[in-house]
Residue frames relative to the residue before (quaternion, step in Angstrom):
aa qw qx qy qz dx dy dz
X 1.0000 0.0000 0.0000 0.0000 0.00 0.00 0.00
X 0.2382 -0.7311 0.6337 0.0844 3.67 -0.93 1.01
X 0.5053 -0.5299 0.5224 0.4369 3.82 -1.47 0.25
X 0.6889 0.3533 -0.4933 0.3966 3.92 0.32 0.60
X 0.3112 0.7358 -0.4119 0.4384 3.55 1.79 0.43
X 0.8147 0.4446 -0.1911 0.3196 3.23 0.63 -1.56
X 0.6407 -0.4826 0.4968 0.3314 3.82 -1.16 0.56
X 0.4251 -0.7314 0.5328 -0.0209 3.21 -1.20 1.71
X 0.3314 -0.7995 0.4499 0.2205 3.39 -0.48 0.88
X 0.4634 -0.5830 0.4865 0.4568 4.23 -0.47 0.94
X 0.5215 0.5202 -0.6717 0.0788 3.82 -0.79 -0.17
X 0.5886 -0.5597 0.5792 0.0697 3.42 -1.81 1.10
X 0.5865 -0.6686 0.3027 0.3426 3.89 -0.71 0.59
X 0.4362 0.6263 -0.4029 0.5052 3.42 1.63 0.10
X 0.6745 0.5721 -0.2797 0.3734 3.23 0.41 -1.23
X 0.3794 0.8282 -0.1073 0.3982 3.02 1.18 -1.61
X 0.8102 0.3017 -0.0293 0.5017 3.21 -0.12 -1.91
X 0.8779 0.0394 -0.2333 0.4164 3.00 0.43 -0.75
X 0.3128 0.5721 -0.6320 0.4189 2.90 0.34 1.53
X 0.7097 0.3773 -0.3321 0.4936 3.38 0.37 -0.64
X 0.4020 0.6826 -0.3973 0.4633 4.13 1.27 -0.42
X 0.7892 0.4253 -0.0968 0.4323 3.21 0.60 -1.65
X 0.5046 0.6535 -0.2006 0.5273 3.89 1.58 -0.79
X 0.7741 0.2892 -0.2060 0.5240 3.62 0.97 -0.99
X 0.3680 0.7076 -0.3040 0.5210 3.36 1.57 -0.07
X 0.5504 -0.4948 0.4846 0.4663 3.77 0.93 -0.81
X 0.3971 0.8431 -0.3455 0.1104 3.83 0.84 -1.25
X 0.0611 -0.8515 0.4830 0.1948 3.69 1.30 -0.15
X 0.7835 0.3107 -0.2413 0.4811 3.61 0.73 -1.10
X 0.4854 0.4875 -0.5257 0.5004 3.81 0.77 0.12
X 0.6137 0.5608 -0.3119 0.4601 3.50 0.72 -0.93
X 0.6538 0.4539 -0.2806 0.5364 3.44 0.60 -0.92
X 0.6173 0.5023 -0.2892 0.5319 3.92 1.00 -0.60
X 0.7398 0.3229 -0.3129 0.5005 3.29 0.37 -0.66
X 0.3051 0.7182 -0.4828 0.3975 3.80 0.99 -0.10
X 0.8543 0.4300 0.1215 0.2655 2.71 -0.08 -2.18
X 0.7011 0.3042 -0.1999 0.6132 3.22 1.61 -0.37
X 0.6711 0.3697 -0.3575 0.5340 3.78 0.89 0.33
X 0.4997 0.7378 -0.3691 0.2640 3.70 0.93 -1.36
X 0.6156 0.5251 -0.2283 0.5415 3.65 0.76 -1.03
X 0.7776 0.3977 -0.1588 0.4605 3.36 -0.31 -1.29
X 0.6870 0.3551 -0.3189 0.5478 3.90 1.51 -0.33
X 0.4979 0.5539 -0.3731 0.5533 3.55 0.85 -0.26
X 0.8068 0.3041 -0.3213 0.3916 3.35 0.14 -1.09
X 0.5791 0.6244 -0.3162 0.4181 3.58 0.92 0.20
X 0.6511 0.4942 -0.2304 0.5281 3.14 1.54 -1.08
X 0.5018 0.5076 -0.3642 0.5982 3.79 1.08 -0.81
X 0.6979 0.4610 -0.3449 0.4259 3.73 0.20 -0.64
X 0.7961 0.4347 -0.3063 0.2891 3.23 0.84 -0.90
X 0.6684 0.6022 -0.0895 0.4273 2.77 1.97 -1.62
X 0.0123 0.7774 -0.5475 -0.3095 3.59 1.43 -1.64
X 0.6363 0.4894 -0.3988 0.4433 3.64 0.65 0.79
X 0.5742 -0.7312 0.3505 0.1132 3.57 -0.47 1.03
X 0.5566 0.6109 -0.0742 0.5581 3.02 1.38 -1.20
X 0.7979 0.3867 -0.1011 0.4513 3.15 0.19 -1.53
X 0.4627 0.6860 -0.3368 0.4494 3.44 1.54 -0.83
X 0.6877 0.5516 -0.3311 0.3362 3.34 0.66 -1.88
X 0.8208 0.5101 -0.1080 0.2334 2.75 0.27 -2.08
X 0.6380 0.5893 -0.2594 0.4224 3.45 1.84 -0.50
X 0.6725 0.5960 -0.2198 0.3797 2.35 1.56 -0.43
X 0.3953 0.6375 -0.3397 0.5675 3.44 1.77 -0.75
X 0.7474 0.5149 -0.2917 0.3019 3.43 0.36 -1.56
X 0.5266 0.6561 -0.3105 0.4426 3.44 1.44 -0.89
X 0.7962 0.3269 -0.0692 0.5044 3.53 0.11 -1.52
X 0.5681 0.3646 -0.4547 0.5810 4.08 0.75 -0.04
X 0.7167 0.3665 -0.4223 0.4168 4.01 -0.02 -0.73
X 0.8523 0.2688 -0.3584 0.2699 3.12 0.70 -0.20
């Protein structure tokens, strides 16, 4: 099973936002929501961009820690 394997959570681009509002706030579990409902849909882009697995991962970490 890969992280574009896994079931996508419904949330709309409002939500979204303010999830990620609430994340820079401190929110740990909005954070953890917004994780989980974008992560996939970035990954699968990076693997597209990159075709390397590895590199996928790690860009992905890199994404969500810098910010």
């Amino acid at each position: 099973m890969t992280i574009t394997d896994l079931p996508r959570a419904a949330v709309d681009d409002a939500d979204a936002d303010g999830l990620l509002a609430r994340a820079a706030g401190g929110d740990r579990q909005a954070f953890g929501t917004f994780y989980d409902v974008t992560a996939p849909r970035v990954y699968a882009l990076l693997l597209a961009l990159t075709r390397d697995t590895p590199r996928s991962e790690a860009l992905l970490e890199e994404v969500y820690v810098e910010a």
